[in-house]
C-alpha positions as CSV (number, residue, x, y, z in Angstrom):
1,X,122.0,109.8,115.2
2,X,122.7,106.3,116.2
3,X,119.3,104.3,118.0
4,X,120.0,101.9,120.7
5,X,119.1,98.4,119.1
6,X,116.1,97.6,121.4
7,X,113.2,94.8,120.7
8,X,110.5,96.2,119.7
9,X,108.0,96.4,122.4
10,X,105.1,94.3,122.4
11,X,102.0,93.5,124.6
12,X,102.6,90.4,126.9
13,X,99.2,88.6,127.6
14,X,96.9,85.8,126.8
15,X,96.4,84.2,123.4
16,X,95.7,86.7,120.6
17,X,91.7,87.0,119.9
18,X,90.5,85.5,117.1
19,X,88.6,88.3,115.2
20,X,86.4,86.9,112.6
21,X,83.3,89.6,112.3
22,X,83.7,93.6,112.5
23,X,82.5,95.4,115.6
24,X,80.0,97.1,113.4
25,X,79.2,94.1,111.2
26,X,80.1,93.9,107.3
27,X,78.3,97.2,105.9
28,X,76.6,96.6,102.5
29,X,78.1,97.1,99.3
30,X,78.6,101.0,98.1
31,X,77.5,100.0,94.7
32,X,75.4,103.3,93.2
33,X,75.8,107.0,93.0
34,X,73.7,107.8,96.0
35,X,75.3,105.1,98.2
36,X,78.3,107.0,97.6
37,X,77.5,110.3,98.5
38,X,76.0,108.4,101.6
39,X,79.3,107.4,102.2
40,X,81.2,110.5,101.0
41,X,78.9,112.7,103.4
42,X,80.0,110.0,106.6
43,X,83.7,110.0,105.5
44,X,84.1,113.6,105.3
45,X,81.9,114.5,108.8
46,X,84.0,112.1,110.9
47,X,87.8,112.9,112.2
48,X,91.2,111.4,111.7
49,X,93.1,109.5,109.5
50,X,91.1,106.9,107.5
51,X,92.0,103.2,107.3
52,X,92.2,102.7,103.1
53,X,92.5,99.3,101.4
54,X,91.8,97.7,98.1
55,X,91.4,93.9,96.4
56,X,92.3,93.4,93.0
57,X,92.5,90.5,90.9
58,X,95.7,89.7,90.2
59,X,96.7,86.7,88.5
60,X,93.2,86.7,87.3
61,X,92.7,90.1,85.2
62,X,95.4,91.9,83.3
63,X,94.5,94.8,85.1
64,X,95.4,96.0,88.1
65,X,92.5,97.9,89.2
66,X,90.5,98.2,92.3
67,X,87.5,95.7,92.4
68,X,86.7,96.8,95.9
69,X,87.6,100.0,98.3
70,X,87.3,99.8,102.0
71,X,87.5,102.6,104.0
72,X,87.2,103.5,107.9
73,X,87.0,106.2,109.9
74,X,86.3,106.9,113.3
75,X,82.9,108.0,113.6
76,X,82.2,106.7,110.3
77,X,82.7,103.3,110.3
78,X,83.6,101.1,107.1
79,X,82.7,101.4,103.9
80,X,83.0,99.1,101.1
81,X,82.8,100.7,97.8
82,X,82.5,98.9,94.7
83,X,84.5,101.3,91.6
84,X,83.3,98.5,89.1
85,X,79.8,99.0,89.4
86,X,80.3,102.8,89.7
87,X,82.2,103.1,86.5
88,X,85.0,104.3,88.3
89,X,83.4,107.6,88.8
90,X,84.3,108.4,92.7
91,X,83.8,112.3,92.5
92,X,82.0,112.5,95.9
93,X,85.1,110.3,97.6
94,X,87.7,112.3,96.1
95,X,86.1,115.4,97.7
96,X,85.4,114.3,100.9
97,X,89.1,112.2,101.7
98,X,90.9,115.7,100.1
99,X,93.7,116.3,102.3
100,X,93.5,113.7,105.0
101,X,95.9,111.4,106.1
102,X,95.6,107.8,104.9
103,X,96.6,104.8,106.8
104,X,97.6,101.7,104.7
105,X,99.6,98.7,104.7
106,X,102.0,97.9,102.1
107,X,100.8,101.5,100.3
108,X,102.9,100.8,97.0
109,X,100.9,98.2,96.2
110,X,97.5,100.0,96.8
111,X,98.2,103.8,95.7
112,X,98.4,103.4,91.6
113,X,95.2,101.8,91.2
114,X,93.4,103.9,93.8
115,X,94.8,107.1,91.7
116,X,93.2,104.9,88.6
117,X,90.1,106.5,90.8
118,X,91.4,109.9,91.3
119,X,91.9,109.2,94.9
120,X,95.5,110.6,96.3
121,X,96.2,110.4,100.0
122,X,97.2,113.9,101.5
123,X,99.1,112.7,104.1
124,X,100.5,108.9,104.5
125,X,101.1,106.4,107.4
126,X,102.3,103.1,105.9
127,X,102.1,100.5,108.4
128,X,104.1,97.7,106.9
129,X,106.6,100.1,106.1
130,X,106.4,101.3,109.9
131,X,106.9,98.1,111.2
132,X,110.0,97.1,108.9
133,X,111.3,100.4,110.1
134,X,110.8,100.2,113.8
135,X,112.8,96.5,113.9
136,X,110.0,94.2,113.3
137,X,111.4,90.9,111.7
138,X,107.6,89.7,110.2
139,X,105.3,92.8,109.2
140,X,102.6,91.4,107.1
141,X,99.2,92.7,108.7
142,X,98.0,90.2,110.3
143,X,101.5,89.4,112.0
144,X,101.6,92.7,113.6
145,X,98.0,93.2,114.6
146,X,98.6,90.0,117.0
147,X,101.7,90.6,117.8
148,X,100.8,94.4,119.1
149,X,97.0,94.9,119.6
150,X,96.4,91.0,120.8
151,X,93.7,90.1,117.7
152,X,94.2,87.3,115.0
153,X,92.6,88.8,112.0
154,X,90.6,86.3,109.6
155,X,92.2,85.9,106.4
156,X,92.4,83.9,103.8
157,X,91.0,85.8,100.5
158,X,93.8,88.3,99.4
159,X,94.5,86.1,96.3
160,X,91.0,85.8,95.3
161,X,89.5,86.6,92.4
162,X,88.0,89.9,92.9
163,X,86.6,90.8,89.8
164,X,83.7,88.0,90.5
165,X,80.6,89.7,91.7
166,X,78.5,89.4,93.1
167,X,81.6,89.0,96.2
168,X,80.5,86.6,98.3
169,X,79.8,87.5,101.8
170,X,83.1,86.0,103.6
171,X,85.0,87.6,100.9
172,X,83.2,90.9,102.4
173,X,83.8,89.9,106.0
174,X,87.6,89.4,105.0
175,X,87.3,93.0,103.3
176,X,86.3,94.9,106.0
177,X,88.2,93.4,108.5
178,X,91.4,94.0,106.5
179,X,90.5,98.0,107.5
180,X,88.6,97.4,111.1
181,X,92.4,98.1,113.2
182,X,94.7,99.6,110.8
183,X,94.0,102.9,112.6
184,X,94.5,101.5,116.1
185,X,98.1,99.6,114.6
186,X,98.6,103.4,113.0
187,X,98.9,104.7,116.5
188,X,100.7,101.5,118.4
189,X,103.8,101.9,115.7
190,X,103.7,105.4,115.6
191,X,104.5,105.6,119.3
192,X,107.0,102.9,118.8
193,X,109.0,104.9,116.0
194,X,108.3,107.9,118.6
195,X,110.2,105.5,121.4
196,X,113.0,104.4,119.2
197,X,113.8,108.0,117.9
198,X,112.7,107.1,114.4
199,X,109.4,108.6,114.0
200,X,111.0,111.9,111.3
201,X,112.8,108.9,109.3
202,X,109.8,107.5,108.9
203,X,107.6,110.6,108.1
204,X,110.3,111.1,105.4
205,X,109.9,107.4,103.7
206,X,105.9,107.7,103.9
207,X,106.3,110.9,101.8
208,X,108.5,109.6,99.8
209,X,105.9,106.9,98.9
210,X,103.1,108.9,98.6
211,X,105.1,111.0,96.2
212,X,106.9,108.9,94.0
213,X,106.0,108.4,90.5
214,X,104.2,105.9,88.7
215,X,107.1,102.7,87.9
216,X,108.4,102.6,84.6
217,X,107.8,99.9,81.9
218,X,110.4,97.2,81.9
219,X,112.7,97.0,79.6
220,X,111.9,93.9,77.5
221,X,109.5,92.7,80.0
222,X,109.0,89.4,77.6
223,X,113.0,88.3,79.2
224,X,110.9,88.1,82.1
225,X,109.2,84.7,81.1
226,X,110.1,82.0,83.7
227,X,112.8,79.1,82.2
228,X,114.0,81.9,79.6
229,X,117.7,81.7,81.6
230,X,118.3,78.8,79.7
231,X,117.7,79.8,76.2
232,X,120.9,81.3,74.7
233,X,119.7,81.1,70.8
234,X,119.3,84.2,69.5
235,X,116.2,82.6,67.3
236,X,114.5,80.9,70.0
237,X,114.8,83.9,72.0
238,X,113.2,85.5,68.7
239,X,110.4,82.8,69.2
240,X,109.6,83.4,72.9
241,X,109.4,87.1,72.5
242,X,107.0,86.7,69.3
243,X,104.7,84.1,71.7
244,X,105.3,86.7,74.9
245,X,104.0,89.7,72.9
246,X,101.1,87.9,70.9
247,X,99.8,86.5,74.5
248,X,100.0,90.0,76.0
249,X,98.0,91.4,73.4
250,X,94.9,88.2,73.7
251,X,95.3,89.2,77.6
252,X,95.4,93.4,77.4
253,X,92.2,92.7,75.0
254,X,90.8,90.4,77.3
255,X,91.2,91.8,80.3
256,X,92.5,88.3,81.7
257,X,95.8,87.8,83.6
258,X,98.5,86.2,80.5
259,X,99.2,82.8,82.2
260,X,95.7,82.2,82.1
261,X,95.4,82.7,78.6
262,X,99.0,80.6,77.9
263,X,100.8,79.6,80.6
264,X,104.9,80.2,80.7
265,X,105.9,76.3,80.4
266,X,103.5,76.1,77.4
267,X,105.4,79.6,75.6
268,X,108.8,78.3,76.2
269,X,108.0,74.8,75.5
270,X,106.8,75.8,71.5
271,X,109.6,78.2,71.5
272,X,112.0,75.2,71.8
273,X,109.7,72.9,70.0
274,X,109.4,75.4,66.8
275,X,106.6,73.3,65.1
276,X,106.1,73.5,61.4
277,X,102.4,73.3,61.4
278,X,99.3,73.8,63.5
279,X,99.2,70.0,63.3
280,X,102.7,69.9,64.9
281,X,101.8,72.5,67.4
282,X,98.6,71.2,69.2
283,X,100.3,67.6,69.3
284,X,102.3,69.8,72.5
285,X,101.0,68.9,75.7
286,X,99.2,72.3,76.6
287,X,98.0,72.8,73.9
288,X,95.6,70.1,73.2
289,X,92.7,71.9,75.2
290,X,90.0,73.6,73.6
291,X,90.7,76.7,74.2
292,X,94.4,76.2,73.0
293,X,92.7,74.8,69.1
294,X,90.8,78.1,69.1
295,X,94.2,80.0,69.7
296,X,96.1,78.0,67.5
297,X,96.3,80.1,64.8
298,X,97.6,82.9,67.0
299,X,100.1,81.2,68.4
300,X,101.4,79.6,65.0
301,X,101.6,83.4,63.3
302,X,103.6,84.6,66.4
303,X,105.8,81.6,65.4
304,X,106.1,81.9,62.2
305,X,106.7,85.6,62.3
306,X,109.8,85.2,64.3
307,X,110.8,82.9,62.1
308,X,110.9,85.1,59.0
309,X,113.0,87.9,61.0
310,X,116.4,88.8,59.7
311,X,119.2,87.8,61.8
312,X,119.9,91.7,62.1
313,X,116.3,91.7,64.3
314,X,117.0,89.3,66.5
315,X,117.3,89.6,69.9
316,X,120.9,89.9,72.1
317,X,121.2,87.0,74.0
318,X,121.7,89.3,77.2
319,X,119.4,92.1,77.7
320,X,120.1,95.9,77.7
321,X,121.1,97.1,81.4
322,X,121.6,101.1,82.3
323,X,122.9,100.2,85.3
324,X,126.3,97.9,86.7
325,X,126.3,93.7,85.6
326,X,125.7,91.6,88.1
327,X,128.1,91.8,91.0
328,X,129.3,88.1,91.0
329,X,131.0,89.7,87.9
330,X,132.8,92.6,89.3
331,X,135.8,91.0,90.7
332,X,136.4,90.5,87.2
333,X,135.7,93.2,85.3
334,X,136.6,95.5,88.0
335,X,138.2,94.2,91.0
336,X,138.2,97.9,92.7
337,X,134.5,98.0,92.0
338,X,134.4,95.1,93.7
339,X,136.3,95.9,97.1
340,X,134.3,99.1,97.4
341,X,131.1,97.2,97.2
342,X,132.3,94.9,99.8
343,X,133.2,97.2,102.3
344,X,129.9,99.7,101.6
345,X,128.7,96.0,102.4
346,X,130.2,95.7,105.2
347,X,129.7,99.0,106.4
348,X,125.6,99.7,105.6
349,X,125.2,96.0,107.8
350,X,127.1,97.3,110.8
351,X,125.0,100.4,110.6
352,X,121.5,98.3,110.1
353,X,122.1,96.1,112.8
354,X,122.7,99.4,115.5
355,X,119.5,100.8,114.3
356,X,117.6,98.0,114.4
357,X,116.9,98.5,110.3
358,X,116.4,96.1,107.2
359,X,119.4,97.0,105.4
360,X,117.6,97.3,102.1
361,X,115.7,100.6,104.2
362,X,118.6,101.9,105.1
363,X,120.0,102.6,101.6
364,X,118.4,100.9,98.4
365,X,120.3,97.9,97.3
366,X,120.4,99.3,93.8
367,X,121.6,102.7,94.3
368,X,124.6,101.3,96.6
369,X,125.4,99.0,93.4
370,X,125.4,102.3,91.2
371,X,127.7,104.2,93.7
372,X,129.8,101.7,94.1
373,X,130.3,100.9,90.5
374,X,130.6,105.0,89.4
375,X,132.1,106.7,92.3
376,X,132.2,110.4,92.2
377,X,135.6,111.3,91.0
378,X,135.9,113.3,94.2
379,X,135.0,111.2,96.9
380,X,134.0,114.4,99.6
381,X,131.4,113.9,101.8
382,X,129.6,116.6,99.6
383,X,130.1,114.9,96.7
384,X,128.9,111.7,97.7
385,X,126.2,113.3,99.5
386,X,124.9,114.8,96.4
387,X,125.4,111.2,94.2
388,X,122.6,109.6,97.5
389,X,120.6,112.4,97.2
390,X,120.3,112.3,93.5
391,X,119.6,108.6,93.8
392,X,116.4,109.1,95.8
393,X,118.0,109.2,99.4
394,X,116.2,110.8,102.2
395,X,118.2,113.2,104.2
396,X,118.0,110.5,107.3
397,X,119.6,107.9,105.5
398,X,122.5,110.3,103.9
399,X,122.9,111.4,107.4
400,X,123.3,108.1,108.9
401,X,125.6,106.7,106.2
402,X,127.1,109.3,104.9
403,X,130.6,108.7,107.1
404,X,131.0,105.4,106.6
405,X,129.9,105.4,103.0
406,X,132.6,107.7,102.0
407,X,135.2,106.1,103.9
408,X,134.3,102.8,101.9
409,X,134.6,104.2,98.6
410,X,137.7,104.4,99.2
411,X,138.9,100.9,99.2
412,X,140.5,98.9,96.3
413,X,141.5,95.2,95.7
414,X,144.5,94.0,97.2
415,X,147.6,93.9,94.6
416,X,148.0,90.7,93.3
């Protein structure tokens, strides 16, 4: 069905409250096994959906794991957990959250390293996703807590490094806050989505979130080393791919994020450079430091095995793809490929803009590229129903796009 392409509603009203302490105060640390059955007994006696968040340390550790857990609950409060000093054994938690519904913003980012803990919501309510649904322009958290419950949250820590303990108090105070409304936002958007006609749409794209499965590696993750689009020599390429994986091994071992340990400029820069020696090598910029000496025969073995490799082992200069090129290349290689993408374009923007939606919710940008490129021989309604379905569709987007999809499918390049 279509939706009426209303704002979003909002509260009118004085200036947004600055909220820079919880209403309870910042709880201590849940940081031992009887702390968290403490906790685990509060969590399960209380009622609702629990507010769920976690810091990590990215760009700091390799891993992605969860240095701290908060957790609220009305009748509960917060709770701020600590998984490193519990050895990541959260038995009690997993118990007592079984089956509830979780409220969290941006979930993708949060659920693989909170089931790193065993922890698995039972039901989902994703507020960022919410808001991008419901037609809201700017849905970071903060952004929509002032913008529809009238606080300004305190921020400032999310890129911290989280691993550090012990976590210094306004790092806590940041923490907790970051869970003290996302149960009272929960309820605002829901009743927006509810006003808008979207509310099933979205209970389909927070299960399909809560379902999907872990990503896959990358392909070659190493042609994702910033500059590399400039390299074209199949032995340099050799080079940066030798330096890439001997940095990623250091950092896996180390536990610290890779451009801490050697950063991208530096990598691509002795990849170009090639040096003959370890002499040659520490003359580079970067690695003149102290830390880069003690590496130097790391770096120089990475080197010089690339170097040896057979011409037969070298990398392609372009990377393998399972899906379409690039589309600024379809008019060429397949100008018909190229009309039907234009019009499913044009089509999935029309429909977007009447239902207030980010175009990229309405269908995923790479499955349109794959149906537009490999159309179903017979372009039915059923049949290109069942290539959207197939490619992850939820049954409110086939239904919405379904029509116009298959209409524009059809098209081809004008004759020359």
């Amino acid at each position: 069905m279509d939706v009426p392409a209303d704002e979003p509603t909002a509260p009118t009203g004085p200036d947004p409250v600055p909220l820079t302490e919880p209403a309870d105060g910042v709880p201590p640390v849940v940081a031992d096994p009887a702390a968290l059955r403490r906790a685990a007994d509060a969590l399960a006696g209380a009622k609702g959906p629990v507010a769920v968040d976690t810091e990590r340390a990215s760009g700091y550790r390799y891993s992605q794991r969860a240095y701290l857990v908060q957790l609220r609950r009305e009748g509960a409060g917060t709770w701020l957990v600590d998984p490193i000093a519990l050895g990541g054994r959260m038995d009690p938690l997993v118990q007592a959250l079984d089956g509830t519904e979780w409220v969290l913003h941006a979930a993708s980012q949060d659920l693989p390293c909170l089931a790193e803990l065993g922890l698995r919501p039972g039901v989902l309510f994703d507020t960022e996703l919410a808001g991008r649904l419901a037609g809201f322009e700017r849905v970071a958290l903060g952004t929509l807590v002032e913008r529809l419950l009238g606080y300004r949250l305190e921020k400032g820590h999310g890129a911290a490094d989280w691993s550090r303990r012990p976590l210094p108090a306004d790092w806590l105070t940041y923490a907790a806050l970051d869970v003290e409304l996302l149960v009272q936002l929960r309820d605002v958007l829901e009743a927006e989505l509810e006003r808008q006609g979207k509310l099933a749409w979205a209970l389909e794209e927070f299960e399909a979130v809560r379902t999907a499965p872990l990503p896959r590696p990358r392909t070659d993750p190493w042609r994702r080393t910033s500059g590399i689009h400039r390299v074209r020599n199949q032995r340099q390429l050799a080079l940066v791919r030798s330096l890439w994986e001997a940095r990623d091994a250091v950092a896996r071992e180390r536990d610290i994020a890779p451009g801490r340990v050697l950063p991208d400029s530096a990598l691509m820069e002795a990849a170009a450079r090639n040096p003959a020696s370890e002499a040659e090598l520490l003359a580079l910029p970067v690695f003149r430091g102290r830390s880069q000496r003690r590496m130097s025969g790391v770096w120089m073995n990475a080197l010089r095995k690339a170097a040896a490799l057979p011409k037969s082992e070298l990398p392609e200069p372009a990377g393998q793809h399972d899906g379409p090129p690039p589309p600024n290349r379809w008019a060429d290689k397949d100008p018909d490929a190229a009309a039907r993408l234009a019009a499913t374009r044009a089509a999935l923007t029309s429909i977007a803009e009447a239902n207030t939606l980010p175009v990229e919710n309405l269908l995923l940008p790479d499955l349109v590229r794959r149906t537009c490129w490999q159309p179903p021989d017979d372009l039915s309604p059923e049949s290109v129903a069942a290539v959207l379905r197939e490619g992850g569709a939820r049954s409110w987007q086939v239904e919405l796009t379904l029509e116009a999809l298959t209409k524009a499918l059809a098209a081809t390049a004008p004759s020359s």
